[in-house]
C-alpha positions, 0 to 999 in steps of 0.5 A: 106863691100867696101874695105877701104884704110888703115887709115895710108897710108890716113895721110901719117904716118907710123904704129909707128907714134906718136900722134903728127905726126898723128895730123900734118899731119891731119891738113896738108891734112884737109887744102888740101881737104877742100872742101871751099879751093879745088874745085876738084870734089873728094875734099870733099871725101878726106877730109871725108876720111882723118876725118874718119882716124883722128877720130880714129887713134887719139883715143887711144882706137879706134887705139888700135883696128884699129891696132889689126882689122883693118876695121870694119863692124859695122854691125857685132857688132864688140866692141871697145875691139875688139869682139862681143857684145852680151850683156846679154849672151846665151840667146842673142846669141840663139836669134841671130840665131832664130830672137827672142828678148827673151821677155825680152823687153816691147814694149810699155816701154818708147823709147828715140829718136834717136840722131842727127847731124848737120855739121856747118861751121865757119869762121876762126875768129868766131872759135877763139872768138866764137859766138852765132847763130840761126840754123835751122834743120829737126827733128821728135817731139813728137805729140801735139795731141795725146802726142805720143801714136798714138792714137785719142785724147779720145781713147786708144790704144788697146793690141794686141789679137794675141801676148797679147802685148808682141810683138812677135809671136812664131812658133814651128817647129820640126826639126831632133835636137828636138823642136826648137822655134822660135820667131819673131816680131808679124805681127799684132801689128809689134812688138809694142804689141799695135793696134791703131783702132782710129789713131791720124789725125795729126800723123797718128798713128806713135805719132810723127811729122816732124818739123822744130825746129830752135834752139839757139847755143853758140860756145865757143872761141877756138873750133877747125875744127872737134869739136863737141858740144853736146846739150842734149835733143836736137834730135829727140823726145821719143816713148810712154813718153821716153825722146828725143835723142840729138843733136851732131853739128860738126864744121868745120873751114874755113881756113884763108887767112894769118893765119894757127892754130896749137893747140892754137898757130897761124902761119903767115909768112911776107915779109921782104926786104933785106935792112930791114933784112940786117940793121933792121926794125921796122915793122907792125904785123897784129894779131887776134885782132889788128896791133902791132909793131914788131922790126927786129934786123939787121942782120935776116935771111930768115926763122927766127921765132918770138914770139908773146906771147898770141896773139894766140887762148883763151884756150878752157878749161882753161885760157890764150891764145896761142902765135903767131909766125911770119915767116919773108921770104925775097923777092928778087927784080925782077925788079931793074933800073939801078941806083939800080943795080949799088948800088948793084955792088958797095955793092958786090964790097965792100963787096967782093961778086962782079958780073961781066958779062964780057966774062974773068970773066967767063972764069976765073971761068970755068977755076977754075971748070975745075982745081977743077975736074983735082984735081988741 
């Protein structure tokens, strides 16, 4: 397996850090790496990276698992309770070793189809209220013609003379241990315990078809970035009558130009200028949905926070809305006229915060650093 890093040094956090850091610092570098946002040529892998150590840091489980293993090769049959699974007992665990199946399985019992996934991107808004959409994707269906069994319409599939349809093949060999037998997929039938003589012209013996399915989605107000949404019945189709797999849609959240989400609250930060702050103001709020007015009180500080109650994202699961919280930032002028930097003498003056940019003034205070590091 290709080494990984360690999924807390990917976020940022340390081993003890709590659910709600690790999600802070998800949401963080989710906004940094996505690819919509960072055109870097290895955005994408960092943000696949930073889903992949999200995914299971914030699940208990998966974590608990993490913490005690590590990475873990899903090829080594590695369980969330940390050890092998080998399913129904010995009998599995010999099998492992001398490739048979133990018979147990029908292979022409009904097969469910293989799930699926599609990744879709939204826009910030679309999130927030949701929508309904058409999507388009490539899947595999059960044949029309032959209804999934690979055959001619008119014929049957025939069972396999060399394993009598069970699908496998035993060898026995002798060894120093004794009389070992081995068993293995039959090389006649490939494992299926059929043989098809006639083949369906339109699948061609397999009893499924490749097909684009266009299918109608409904995203519900309030998903957020990484969500997924099952639709049942959905992915790719059955073997031999078993029912289709089903179709998993990840979402993916554009980020927003003016408005950041945590949970069901929405962030913002709007400029205020110092008259404004310094006698309050009245200002305009855009919000998710409209313009509201907001009133700053004389006085407000740079940094200062304000609530605006259930202007913030529907709730997913429940009723109600999160809130929005405005961050006022005041701007300083770059670029004064004379006439307004005479005003702000004037104020300094009164005020006791004068600026002068004679040589005694600076001199004065060079000398009063030059006492305070003498003691004086």
């Amino acid at each position: 397996m290709a080494s990984k890093r360690d999924y807390y040094d990917v976020l940022g956090v340390g081993k003890d850090a709590s659910a709600d850091e690790i999600k802070k610092s998800y949401r963080k570098l989710a906004r940094e790496f996505h690819p919509d946002v960072n055109k870097a040529a290895d955005a994408e892998t960092k943000f696949k990276e930073v889903k992949e150590a999200y995914d299971v840091l914030s699940d208990d489980g998966k974590r608990s698992t993490y913490d005690r293993f590590g990475h873990v090769d899903p090829n080594q049959g590695m369980g969330g309770g940390g050890g092998a699974d080998f399913g129904g007992g010995f009998g599995d665990i010999f099998d492992m070793f001398f490739g048979g199946g133990g018979g147990r399985r029908d292979p022409n019992a009904p097969q469910r189809g293989n799930d699926l996934q599609y990744t879709m991107t939204v826009e910030f808004k679309e999130a927030v209220f949701g929508k309904e959409t058409e999507i388009t994707i490539p899947r595999t269906e059960t044949c029309d013609t032959c209804h999934g069994d690979g055959a001619k319409p008119g014929t049957k599939p025939e069972t396999c003379s060399v394993c009598k349809g069970s699908g496998q093949q035993e060898v026995v060999q002798n060894t120093p241990f004794g009389r070992m037998v081995n068993r293995r997929a039959c090389t006649n039938c490939s494992g299926t315990g059929r043989v098809i003589k006639d083949k369906c012209t339109t699948c061609h013996g397999a009893g499924k078809v490749k097909r684009q399915r266009k299918i109608n989605i409904r995203i519900p107000a309030g998903v957020d970035d990484g969500a997924q949404i099952r639709m049942s019945g959905e992915g790719e189709g059955g073997l031999r009558g078993g029912p289709a797999g089903d179709l998993y849609i990840v979402i993916r959240v554009k980020p927003h130009e003016f408005f950041e989400r945590e949970g069901d609250d929405i962030y913002c930060e709007v400029p205020l200028t110092f008259v404004q702050a310094a006698l309050g103001d009245e200002i305009e709020i855009p919000t998710l949905t409209e313009k509201i007015k907001l009133k700053v009180p004389a006085g407000t500080q740079t940094g200062t926070y304000f609530r605006l109650k259930g202007k913030g994202v529907p709730k997913l699961r429940g009723y109600g809305q999160g809130d929005q919280h405005v961050k006022v930032t005041i701007v300083t002028p770059t670029s004064l006229t004379d006439d307004q930097k005479e005003l702000l003498r004037q104020f300094g003056g009164l005020s006791g915060d004068a600026v002068s940019n004679d040589q005694e003034h600076h001199e004065s205070i060079f000398e009063k650093m030059k006492k305070a590091f003498r003691g004086e």
